[in-house]
DOPA-95743 format. One record per residue (C-alpha): residue number from 1; residue in one letter; x, y, z. Coordinates in nm, 3 decimals. Example, Ala and Ser with C-alpha at 12.3 -4.5 7.8 and 13.67 -1.06 7.14 Angstrom:
BEGIN
 kolkol pafi      xx      yy      zz
      1    A   1.230  -0.450   0.780
      2    S   1.367  -0.106   0.714
This chain:
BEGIN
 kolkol pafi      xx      yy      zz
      1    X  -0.232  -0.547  -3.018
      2    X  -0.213  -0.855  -2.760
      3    X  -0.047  -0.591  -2.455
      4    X  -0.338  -0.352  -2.551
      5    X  -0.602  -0.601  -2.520
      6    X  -0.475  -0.679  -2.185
      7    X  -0.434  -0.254  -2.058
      8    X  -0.816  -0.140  -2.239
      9    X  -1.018  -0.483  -2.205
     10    X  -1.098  -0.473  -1.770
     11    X  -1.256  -0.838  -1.853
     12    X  -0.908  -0.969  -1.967
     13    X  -0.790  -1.074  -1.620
     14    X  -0.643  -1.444  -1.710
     15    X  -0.442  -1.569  -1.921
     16    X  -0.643  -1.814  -2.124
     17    X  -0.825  -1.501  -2.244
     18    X  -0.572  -1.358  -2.456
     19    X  -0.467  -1.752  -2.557
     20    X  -0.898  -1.704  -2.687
     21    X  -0.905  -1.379  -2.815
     22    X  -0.583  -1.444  -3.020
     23    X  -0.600  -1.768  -3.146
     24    X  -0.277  -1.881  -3.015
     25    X  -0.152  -2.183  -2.779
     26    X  -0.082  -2.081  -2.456
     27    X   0.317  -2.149  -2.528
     28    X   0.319  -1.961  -2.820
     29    X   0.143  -1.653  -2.632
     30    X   0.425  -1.708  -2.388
     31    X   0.741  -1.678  -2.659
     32    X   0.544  -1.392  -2.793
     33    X   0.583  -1.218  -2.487
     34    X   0.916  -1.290  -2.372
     35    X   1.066  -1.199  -2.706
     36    X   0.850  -0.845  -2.751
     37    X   0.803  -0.745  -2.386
     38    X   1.036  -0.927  -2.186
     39    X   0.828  -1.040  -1.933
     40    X   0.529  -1.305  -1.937
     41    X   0.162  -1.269  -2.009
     42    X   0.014  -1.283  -1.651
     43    X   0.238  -1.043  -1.519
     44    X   0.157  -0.759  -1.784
     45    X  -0.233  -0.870  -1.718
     46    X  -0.161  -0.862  -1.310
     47    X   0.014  -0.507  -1.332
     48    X  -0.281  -0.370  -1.527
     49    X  -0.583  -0.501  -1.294
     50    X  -0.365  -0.397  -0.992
     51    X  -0.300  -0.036  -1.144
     52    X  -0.686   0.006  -1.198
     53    X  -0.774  -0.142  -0.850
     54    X  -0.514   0.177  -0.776
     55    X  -0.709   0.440  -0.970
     56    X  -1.080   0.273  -0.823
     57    X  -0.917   0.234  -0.473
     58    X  -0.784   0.649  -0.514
     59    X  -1.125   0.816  -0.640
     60    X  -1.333   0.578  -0.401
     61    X  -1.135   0.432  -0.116
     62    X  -1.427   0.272   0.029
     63    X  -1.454  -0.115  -0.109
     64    X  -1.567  -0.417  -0.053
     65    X  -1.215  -0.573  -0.086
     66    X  -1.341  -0.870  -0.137
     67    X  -1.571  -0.811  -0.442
     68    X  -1.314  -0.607  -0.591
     69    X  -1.065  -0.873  -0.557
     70    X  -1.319  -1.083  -0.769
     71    X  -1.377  -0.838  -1.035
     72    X  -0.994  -0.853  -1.108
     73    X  -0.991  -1.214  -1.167
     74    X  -0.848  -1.322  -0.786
     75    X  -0.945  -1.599  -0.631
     76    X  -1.002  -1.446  -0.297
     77    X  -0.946  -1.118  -0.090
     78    X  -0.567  -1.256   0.026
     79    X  -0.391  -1.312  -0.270
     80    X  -0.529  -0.975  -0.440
     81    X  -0.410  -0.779  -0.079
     82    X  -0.059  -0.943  -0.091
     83    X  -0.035  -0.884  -0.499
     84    X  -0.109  -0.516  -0.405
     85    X   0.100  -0.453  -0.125
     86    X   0.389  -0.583  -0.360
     87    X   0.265  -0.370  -0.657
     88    X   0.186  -0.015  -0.471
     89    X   0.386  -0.090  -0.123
     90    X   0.050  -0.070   0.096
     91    X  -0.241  -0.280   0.148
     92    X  -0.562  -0.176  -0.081
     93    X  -0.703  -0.016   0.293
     94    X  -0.382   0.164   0.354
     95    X  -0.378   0.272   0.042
     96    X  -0.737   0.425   0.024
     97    X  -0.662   0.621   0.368
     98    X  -0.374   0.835   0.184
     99    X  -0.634   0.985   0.008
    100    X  -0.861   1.286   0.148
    101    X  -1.212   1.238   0.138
């Protein structure tokens, strides 16, 4: 229920949300995940938010990268550009030009 809350909910882009949404300490979240998923909570949240900026980026390649970055919970344009480039292997730009218009 927790990694499904994190793929369907687009608002879920921290952490702290799932801690909220679950009633659970942010360790115990952590365990949770490790055990049942092998990996920790932010990354399955990251890879989720960086697969939908793939889909938004692929139907509409034209984006204000840095609201986008917002909407998916960065900080600023440069962290979500570098996350992506690691994720998908081009920047979000790059990306968007593979697709015809």
């Amino acid at each position: 229920a927790i990694v499904e809350r994190a793929a369907t909910d687009r608002e879920v882009t921290r952490v702290e949300q799932l801690v909220a949404a679950f009633d659970l300490g942010p360790r115990q979240l952590q365990r949770l995940f490790d055990e049942h998923v092998g990996v920790r909570p932010k990354w399955v949240i990251q890879r989720y938010r960086l697969h939908e900026a793939a889909e938004r980026i692929a139907v509409s390649p034209d984006h204000d990268w840095a609201d986008l970055a917002l909407e998916l919970g960065y900080a600023d344009q440069a962290h979500f550009v570098r996350d992506f480039r690691r994720f998908v292997g081009k920047t979000p730009a790059a990306y968007g030009r593979s697709f015809p218009r």
